[in-house]
C-alpha positions as CSV (number, residue, x, y, z in Angstrom):
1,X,93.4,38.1,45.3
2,X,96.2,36.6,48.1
3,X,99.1,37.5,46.5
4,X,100.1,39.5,49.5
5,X,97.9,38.5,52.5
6,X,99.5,39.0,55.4
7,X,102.3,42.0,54.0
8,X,102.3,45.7,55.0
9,X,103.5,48.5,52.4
10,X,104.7,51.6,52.2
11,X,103.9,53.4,48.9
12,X,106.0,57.1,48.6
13,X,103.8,59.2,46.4
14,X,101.3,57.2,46.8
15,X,98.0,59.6,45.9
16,X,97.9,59.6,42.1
17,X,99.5,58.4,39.0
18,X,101.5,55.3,39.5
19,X,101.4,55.0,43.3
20,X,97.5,55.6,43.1
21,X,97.5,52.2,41.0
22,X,100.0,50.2,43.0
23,X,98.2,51.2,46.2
24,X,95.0,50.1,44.9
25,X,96.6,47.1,43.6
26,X,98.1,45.7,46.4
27,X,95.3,46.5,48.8
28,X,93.2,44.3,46.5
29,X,96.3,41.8,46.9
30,X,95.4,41.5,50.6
31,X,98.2,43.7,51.4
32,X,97.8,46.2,54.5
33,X,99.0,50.0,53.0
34,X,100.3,53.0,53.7
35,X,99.7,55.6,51.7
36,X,103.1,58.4,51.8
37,X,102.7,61.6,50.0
38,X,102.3,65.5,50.3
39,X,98.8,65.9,48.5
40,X,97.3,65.2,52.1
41,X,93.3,65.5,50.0
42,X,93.9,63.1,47.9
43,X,96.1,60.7,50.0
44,X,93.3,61.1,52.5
45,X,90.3,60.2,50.2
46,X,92.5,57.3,48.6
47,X,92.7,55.7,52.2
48,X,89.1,56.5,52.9
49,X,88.1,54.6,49.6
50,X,90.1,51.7,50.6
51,X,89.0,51.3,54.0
52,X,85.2,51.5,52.4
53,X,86.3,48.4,50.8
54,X,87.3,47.0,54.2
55,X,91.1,47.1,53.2
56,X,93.5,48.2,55.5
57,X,94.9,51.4,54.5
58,X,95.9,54.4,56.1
59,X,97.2,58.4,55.0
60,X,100.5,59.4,56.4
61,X,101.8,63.1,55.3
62,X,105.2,62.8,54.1
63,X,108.3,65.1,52.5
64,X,110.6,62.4,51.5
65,X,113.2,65.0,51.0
66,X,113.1,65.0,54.8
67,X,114.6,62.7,57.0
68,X,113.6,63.2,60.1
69,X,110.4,63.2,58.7
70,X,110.6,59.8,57.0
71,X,112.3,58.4,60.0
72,X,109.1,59.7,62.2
73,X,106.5,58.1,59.5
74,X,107.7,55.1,59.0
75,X,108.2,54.8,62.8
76,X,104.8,55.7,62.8
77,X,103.6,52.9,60.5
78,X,105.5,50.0,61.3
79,X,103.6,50.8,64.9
80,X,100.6,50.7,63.4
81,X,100.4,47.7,61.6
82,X,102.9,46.0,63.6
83,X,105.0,45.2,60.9
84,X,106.8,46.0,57.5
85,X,107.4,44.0,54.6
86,X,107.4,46.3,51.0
87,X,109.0,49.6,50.4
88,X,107.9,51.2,47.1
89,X,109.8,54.0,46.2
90,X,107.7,56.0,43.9
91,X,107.9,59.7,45.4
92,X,109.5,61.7,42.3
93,X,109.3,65.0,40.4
94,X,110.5,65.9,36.7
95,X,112.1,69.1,37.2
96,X,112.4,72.2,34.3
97,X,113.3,71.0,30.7
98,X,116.3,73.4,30.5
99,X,119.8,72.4,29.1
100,X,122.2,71.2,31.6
101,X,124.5,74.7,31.0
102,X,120.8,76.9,31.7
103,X,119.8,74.8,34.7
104,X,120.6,76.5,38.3
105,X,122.1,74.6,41.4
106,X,118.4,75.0,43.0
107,X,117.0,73.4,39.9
108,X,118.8,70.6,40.0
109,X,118.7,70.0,43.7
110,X,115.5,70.4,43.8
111,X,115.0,67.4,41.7
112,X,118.1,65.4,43.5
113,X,116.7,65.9,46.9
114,X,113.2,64.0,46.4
115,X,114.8,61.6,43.4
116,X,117.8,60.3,44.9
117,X,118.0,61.4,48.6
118,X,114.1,60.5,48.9
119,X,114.9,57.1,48.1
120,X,118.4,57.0,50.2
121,X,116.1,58.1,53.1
122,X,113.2,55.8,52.5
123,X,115.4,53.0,51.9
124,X,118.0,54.2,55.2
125,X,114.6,53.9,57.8
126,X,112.9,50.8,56.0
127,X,116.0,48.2,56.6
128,X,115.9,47.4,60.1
129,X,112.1,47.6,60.3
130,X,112.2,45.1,57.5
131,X,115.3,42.9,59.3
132,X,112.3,42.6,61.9
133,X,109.9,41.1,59.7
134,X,112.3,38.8,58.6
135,X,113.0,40.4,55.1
136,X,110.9,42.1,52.4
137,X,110.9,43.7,49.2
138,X,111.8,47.3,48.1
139,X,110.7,48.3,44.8
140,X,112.4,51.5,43.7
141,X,110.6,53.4,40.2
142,X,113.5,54.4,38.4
143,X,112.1,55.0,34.8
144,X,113.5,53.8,30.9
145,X,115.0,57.2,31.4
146,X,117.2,55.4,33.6
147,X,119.0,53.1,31.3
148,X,119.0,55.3,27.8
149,X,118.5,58.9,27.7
150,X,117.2,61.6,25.8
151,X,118.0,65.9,25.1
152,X,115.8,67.0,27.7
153,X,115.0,67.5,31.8
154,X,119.3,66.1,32.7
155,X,118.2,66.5,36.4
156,X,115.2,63.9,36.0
157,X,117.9,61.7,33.7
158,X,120.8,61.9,36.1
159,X,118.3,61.3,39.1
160,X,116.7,58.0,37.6
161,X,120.3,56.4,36.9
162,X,121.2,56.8,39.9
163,X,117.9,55.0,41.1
164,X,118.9,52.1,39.1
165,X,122.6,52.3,40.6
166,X,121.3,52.7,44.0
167,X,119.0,49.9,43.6
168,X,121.9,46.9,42.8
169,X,124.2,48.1,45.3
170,X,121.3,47.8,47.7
171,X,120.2,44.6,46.7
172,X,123.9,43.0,46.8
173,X,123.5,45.2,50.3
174,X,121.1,43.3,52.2
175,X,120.6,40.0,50.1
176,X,121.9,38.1,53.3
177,X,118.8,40.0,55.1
178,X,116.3,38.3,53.0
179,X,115.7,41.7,51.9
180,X,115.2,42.3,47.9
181,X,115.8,45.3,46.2
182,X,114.5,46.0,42.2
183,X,113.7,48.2,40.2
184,X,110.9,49.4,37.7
185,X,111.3,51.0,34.4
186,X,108.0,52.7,33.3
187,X,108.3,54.2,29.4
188,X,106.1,56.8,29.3
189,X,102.7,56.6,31.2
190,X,99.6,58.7,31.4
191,X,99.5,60.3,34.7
192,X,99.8,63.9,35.8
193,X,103.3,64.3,35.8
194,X,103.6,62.9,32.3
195,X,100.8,65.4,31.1
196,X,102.4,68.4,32.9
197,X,105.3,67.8,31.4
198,X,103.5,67.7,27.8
199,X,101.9,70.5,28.6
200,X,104.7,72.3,29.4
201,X,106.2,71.4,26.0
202,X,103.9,72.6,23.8
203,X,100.2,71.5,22.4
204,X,99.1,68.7,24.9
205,X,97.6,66.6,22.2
206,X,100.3,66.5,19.8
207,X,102.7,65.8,22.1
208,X,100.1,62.9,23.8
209,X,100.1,61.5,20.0
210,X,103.9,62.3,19.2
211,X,104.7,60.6,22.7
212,X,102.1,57.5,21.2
213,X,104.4,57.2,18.6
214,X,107.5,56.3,20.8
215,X,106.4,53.1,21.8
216,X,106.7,49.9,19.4
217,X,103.5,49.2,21.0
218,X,102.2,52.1,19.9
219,X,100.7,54.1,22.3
220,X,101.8,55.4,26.2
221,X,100.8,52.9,29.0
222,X,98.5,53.1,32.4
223,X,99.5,53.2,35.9
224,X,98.0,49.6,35.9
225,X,100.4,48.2,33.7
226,X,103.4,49.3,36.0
227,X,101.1,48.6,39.1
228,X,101.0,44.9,38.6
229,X,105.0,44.5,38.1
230,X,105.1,46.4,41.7
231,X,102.6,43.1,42.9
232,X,104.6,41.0,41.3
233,X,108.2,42.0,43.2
234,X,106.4,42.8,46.1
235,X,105.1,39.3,46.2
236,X,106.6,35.9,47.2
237,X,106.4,34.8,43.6
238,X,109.5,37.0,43.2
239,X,111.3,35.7,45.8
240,X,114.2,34.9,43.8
241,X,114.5,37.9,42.2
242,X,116.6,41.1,43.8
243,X,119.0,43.5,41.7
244,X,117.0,43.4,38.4
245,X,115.8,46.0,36.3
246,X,112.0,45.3,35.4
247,X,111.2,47.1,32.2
248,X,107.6,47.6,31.4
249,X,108.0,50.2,28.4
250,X,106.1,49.2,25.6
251,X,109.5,48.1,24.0
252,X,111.1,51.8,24.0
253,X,114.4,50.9,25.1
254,X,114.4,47.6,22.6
255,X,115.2,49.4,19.6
């Protein structure tokens, strides 16, 4: 229940799905969070919740395609709490499931611009706000989809390797800072984004069973199981890890 008493985070996309479960998570950690996202109702009633559990959490609006705007929020934050120590990098979007020679330049941006240049941002405006606190942790979701690939969504493939990328130049980056930089690689797990795109595929419940099927384990995981390996790099147990690739995939990408 201490595992991060005394630590403020920022959570991108932070309302539902994973984020939802790493906020929660690290709130019950001890941690003090802020919760970053555009679904203002349900970023508002996730703070509310927390707070009704007297944990220190607050709702910030925020387009991490925008950089001005991140630069303003997380201004905004560190001033609030008075300090910064975890950056979680979760904002992200799938895109169409078109063919890379059917996809348009908007498409594809589209899905760049909060992907990749929503974590360059995040990342840009976190460092010297974490150089103040001495160091911390930034935990950037990049997905299995960032190691192996697959015949569909190239936009959402492209844009999660370059997460991973991103994430060991980083770390080598600002390892003298104190400041470590990992990421997370979910396999398939049930939140909205992973329904809307089985939706968007074809019957919901086949695809939910054919999706089952991709996992040794047998079955999709929860935003809980990814939650807790966000606690765990975002705590001081990890403290000598940075650069690393934390797969939590139901042993998709072991075959």
């Amino acid at each position: 229940m201490n595992r991060l008493t005394g630590k403020v985070a920022i959570v991108t996309g932070g309302a539902l799905g994973i984020g939802r479960a790493g906020v929660i998570r690290m709130a019950e950690e001890g941690a003090s969070v802020a919760v970053l996202d555009l679904q203002a109702d349900k970023g508002e009633a996730l703070a509310t919740e927390l707070r009704a559990r007297d944990f220190p959490a607050r709702f910030w609006r925020c387009d991490v395609s925008s950089e001005a705007e991140v630069s303003r929020v997380f201004g905004e934050v560190a001033a609030h709490f008075g300090r910064l120590d975890i950056v979680v990098n979760n904002a992200g979007v799938a895109g169409v499931n078109k063919p890379t020679h059917e996809l348009t330049e908007a498409e594809w941006d589209w899905v760049q611009s909060i992907n990749v240049k929503g974590v360059f941002f995040c990342t840009k405006h976190a460092i010297q706000i974490l150089r103040m606190a001495g160091g911390g942790s930034i935990i950037n979701l990049s997905s299995i989809y960032g190691l192996v690939s697959a015949p569909d969504i190239p936009a959402y493939h492209a844009s999660k390797g370059a997460v991973r990328l991103m994430t060991k130049t980083d770390a080598l980056l600002y390892a003298a800072d104190s400041i470590r930089v990992n990421s997370i690689h979910p396999g398939f797990i049930w939140t909205p984004l992973v329904e809307a795109h089985l939706k968007a595929s074809g019957d919901l419940e086949a695809g939910r069973v054919a999706t089952d099927a991709l996992h040794p384990l047998g079955h999709m995981g929860e935003p809980d199981d990814i939650a807790w390996g966000i606690v765990y790099l975002a705590s001081d147990e990890a403290k000598f890890i940075t650069g690393a690739e934390l797969v939590i995939d139901g042993g998709y990408t072991a075959r």
